[in-house]
PyMOL CGO cylinders between C-alpha atoms (Angstrom):
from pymol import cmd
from pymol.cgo import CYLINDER

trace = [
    CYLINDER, -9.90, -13.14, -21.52, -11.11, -9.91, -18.70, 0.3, 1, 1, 1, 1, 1, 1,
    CYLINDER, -11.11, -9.91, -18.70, -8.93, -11.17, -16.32, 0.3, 1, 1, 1, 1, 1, 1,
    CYLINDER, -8.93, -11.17, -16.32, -8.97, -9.36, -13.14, 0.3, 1, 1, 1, 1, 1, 1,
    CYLINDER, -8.97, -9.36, -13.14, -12.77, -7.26, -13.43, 0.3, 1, 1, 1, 1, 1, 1,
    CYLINDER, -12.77, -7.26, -13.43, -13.98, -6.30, -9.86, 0.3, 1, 1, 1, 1, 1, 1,
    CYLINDER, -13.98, -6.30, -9.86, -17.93, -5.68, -9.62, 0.3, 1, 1, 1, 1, 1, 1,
    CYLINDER, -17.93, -5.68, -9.62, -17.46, -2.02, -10.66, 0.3, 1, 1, 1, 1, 1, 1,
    CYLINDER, -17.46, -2.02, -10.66, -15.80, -2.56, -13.90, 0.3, 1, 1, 1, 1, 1, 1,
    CYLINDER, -15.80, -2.56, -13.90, -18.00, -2.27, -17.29, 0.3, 1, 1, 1, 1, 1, 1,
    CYLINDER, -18.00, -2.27, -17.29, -17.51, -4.16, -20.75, 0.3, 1, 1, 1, 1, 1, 1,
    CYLINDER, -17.51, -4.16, -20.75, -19.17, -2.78, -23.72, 0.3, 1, 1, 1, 1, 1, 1,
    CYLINDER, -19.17, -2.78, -23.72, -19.11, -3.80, -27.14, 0.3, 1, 1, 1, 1, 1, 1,
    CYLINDER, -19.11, -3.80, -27.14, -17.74, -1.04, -29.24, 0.3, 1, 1, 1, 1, 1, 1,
    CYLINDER, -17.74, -1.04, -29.24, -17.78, -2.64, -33.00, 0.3, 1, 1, 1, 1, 1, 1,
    CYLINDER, -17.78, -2.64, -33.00, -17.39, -5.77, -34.74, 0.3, 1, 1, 1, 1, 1, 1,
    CYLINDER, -17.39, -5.77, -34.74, -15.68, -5.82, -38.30, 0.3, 1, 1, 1, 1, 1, 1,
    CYLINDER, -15.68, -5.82, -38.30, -15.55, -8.94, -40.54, 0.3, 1, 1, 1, 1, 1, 1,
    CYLINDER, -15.55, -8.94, -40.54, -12.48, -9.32, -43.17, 0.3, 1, 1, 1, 1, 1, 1,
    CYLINDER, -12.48, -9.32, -43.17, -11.51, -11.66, -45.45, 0.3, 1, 1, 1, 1, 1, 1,
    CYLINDER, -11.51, -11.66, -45.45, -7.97, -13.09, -45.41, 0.3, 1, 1, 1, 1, 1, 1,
    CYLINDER, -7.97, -13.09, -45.41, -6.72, -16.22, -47.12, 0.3, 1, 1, 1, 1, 1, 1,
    CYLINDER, -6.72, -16.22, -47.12, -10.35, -17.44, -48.04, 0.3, 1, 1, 1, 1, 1, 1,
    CYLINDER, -10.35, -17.44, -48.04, -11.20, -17.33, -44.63, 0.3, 1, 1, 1, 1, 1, 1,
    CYLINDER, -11.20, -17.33, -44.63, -13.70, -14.49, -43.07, 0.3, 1, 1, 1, 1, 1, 1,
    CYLINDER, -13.70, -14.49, -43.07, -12.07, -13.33, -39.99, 0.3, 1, 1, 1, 1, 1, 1,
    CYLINDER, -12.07, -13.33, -39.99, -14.46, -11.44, -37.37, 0.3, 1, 1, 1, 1, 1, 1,
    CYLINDER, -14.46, -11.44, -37.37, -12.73, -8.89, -35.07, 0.3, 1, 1, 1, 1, 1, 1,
    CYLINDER, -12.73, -8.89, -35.07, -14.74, -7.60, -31.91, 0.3, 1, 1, 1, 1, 1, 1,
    CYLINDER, -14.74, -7.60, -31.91, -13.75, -4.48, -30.41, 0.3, 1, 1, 1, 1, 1, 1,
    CYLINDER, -13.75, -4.48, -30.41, -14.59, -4.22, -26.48, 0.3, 1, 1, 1, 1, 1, 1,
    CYLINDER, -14.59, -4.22, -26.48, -14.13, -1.38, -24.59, 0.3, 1, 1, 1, 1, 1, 1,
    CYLINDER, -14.13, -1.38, -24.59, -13.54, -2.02, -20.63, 0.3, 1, 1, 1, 1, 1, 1,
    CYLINDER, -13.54, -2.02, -20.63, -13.53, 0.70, -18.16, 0.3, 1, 1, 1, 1, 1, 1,
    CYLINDER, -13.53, 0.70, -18.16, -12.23, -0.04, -14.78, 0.3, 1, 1, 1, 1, 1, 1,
    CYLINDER, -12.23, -0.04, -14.78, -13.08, 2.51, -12.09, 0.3, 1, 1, 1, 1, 1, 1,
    CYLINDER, -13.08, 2.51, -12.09, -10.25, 2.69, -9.18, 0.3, 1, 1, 1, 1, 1, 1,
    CYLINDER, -10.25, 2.69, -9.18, -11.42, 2.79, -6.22, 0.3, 1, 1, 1, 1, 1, 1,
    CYLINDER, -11.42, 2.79, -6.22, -8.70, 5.23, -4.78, 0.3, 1, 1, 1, 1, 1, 1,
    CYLINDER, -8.70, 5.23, -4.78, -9.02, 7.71, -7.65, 0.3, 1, 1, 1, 1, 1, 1,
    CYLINDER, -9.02, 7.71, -7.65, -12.02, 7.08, -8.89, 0.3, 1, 1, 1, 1, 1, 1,
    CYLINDER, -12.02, 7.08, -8.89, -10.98, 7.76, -12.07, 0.3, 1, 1, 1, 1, 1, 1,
    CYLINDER, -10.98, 7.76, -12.07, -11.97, 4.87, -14.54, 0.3, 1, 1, 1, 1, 1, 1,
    CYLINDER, -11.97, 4.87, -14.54, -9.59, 3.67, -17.13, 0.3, 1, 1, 1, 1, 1, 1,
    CYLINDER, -9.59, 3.67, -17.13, -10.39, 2.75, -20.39, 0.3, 1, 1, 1, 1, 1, 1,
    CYLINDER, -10.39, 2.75, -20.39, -9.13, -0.48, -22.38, 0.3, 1, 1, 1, 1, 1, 1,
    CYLINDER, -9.13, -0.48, -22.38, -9.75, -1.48, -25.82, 0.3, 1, 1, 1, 1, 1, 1,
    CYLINDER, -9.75, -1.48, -25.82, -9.61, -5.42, -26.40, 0.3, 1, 1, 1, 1, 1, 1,
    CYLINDER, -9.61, -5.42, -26.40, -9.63, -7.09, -29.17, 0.3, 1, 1, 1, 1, 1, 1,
    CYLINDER, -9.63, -7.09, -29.17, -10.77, -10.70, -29.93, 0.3, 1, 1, 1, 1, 1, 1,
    CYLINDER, -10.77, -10.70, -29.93, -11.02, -12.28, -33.43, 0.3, 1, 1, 1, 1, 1, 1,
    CYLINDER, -11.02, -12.28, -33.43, -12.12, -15.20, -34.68, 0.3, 1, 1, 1, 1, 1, 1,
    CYLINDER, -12.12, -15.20, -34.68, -12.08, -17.51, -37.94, 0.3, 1, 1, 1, 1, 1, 1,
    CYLINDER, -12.08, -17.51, -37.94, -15.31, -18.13, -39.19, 0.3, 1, 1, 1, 1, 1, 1,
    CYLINDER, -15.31, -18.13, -39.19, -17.02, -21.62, -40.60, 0.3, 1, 1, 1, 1, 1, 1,
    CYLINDER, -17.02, -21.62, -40.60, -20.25, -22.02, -42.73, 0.3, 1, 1, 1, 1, 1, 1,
    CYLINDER, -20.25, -22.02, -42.73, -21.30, -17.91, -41.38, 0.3, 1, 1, 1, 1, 1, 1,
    CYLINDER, -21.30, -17.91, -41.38, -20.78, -18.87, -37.58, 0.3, 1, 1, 1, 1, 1, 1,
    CYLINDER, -20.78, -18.87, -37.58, -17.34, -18.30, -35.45, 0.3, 1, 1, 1, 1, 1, 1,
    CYLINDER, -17.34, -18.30, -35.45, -15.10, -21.04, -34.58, 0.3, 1, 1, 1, 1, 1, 1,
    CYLINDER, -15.10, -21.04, -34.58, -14.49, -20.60, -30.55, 0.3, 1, 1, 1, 1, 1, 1,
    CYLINDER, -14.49, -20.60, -30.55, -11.95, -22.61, -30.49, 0.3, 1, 1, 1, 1, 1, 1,
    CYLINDER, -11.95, -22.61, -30.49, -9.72, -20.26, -33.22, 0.3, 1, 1, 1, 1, 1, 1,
    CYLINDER, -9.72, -20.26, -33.22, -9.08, -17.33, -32.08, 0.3, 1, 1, 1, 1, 1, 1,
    CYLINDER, -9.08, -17.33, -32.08, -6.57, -14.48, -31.44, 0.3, 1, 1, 1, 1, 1, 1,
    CYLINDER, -6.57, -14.48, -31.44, -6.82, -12.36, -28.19, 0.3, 1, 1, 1, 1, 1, 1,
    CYLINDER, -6.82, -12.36, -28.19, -4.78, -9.40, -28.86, 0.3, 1, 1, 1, 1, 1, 1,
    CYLINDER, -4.78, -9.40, -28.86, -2.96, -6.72, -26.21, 0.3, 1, 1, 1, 1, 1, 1,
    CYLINDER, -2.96, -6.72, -26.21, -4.77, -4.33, -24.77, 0.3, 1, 1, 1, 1, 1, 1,
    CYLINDER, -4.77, -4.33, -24.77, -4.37, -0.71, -25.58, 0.3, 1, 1, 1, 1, 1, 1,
    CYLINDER, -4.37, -0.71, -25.58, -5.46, 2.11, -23.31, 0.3, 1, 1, 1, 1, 1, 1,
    CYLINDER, -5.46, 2.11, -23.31, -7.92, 4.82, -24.61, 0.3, 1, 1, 1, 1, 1, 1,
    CYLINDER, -7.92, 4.82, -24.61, -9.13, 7.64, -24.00, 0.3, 1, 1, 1, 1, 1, 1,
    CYLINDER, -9.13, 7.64, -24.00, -12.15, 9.94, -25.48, 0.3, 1, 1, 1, 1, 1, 1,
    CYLINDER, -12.15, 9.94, -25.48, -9.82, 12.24, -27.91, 0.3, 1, 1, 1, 1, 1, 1,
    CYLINDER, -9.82, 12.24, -27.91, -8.37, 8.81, -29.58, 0.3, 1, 1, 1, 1, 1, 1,
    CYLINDER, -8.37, 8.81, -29.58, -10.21, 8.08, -33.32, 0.3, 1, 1, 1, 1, 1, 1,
    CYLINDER, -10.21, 8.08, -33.32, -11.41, 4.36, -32.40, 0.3, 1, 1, 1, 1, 1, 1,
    CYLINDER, -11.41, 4.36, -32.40, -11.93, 4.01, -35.92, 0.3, 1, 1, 1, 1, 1, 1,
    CYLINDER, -11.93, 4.01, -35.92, -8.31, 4.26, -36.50, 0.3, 1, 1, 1, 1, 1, 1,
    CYLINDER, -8.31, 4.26, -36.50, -7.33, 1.91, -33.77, 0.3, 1, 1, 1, 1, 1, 1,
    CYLINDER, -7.33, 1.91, -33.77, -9.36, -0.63, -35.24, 0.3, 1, 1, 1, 1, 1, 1,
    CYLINDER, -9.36, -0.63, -35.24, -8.14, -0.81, -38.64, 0.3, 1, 1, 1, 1, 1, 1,
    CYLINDER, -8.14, -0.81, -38.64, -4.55, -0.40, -37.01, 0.3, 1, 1, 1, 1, 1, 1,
    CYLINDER, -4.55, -0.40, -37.01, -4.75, -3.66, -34.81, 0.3, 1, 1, 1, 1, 1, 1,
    CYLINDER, -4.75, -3.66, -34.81, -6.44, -5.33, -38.16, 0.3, 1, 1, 1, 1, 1, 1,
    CYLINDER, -6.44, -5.33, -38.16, -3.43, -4.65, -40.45, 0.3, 1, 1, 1, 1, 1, 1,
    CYLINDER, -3.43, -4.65, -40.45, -1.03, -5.50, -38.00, 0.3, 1, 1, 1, 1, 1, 1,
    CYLINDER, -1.03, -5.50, -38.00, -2.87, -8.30, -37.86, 0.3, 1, 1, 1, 1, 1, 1,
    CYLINDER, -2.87, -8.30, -37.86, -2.90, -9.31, -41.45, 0.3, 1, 1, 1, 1, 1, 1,
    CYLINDER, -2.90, -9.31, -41.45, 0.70, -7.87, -42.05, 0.3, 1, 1, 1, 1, 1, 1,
    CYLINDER, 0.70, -7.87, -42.05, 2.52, -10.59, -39.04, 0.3, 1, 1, 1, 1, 1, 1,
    CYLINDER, 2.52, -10.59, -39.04, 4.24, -12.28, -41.27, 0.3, 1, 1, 1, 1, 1, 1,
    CYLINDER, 4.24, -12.28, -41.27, 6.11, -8.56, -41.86, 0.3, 1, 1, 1, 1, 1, 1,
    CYLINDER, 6.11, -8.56, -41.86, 8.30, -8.38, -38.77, 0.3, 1, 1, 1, 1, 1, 1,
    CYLINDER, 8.30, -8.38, -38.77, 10.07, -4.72, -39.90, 0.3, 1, 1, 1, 1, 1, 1,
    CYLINDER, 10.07, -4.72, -39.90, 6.65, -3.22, -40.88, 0.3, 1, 1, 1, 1, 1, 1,
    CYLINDER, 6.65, -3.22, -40.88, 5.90, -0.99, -38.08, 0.3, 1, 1, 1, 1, 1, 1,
    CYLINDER, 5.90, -0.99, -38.08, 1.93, 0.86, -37.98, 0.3, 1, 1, 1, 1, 1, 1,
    CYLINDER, 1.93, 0.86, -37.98, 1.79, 3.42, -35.47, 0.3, 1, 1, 1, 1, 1, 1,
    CYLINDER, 1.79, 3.42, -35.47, 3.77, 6.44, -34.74, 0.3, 1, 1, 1, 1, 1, 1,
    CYLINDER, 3.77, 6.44, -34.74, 6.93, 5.60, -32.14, 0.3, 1, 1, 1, 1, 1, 1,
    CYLINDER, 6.93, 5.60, -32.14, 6.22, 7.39, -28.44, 0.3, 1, 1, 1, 1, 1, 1,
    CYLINDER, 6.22, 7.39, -28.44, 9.16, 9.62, -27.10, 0.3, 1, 1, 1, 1, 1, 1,
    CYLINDER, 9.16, 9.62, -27.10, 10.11, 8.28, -23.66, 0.3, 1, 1, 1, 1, 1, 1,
    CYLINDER, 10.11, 8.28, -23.66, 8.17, 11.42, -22.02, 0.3, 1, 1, 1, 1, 1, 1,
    CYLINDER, 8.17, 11.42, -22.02, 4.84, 10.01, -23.75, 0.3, 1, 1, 1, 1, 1, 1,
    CYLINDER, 4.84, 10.01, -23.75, 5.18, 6.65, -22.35, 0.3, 1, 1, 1, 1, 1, 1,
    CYLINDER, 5.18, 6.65, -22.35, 5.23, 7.28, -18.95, 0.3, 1, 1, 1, 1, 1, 1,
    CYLINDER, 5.23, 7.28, -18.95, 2.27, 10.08, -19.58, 0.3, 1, 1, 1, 1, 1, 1,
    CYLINDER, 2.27, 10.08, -19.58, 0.45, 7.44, -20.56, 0.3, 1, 1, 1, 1, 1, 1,
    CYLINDER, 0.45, 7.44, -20.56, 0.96, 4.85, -18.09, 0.3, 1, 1, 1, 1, 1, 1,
    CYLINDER, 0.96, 4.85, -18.09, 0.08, 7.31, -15.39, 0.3, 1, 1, 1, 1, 1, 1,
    CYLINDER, 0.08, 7.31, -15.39, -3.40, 7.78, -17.15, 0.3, 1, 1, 1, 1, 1, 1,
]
cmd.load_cgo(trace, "trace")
C-alpha cells in the first residue's frame, strides 16, 4: 500500500489501536511516512492508515481497509487524527455526518504546497 517510496523515504510505526465494532476487534495501525524531495529537500510527512479484522487474537490479511492519506506536520495532535479516521470509520454508514472542521479555499492550497 507505499506506493511510489524511493530509497530515501522512511516508514515508521506511529501507534496501533484495537476497537471493537459489531463483535469483531478491529486493529488500526497508524504509519507515518516521510518522503524527502530531492529538489527541496524538505521531507513531507504522511499519515496512513491500515486496519484490519481480527480472528481467534491474530489479523486477517486478507480483510482490510487502507484508508487516504493525510499530510502532517509536527504542530498537528496525532492523537486526534487517530480517533478522527476511527469514527469516520465506524460512522460510514452516516453519509451527512461530517468529523473535521471544513478548510477555506486559502487553506487548501497552503496545504498542498507543504
Amino acid at each position: 500500500n507505499f506506493q511510489n517510496l524511493s530509497k530515501n523515504d522512511s516508514i515508521s510505526l506511529l501507534e496501533k489501536k484495537i476497537i471493537e465494532k459489531n463483535n469483531h476487534e478491529i486493529s488500526f495501525y497508524f504509519y507515518e511516512i516521510k518522503r524527502k524531495s530531492n529538489e527541496t529537500e524538505l521531507q513531507k510527512k504522511q499519515l496512513y492508515t491500515i486496519a484490519f479484522i481480527n480472528e481467534n487474537k491474530k489479523i486477517n490479511p486478507l480483510a482490510f481497509k487502507a484508508f487516504n492519506m493525510i499530510f502532517i506536520n509536527d504542530e498537528d495532535d496525532l492523537e486526534k487524527k487517530y480517533e478522527m479516521i476511527i469514527n469516520e470509520f465506524l460512522n460510514v454508514n452516516h453519509p451527512r455526518a461530517s468529523f473535521e472542521k471544513e478548510k477555506t479555499a486559502n487553506e487548501i492550497i497552503l496545504d498542498e504546497g507543504y
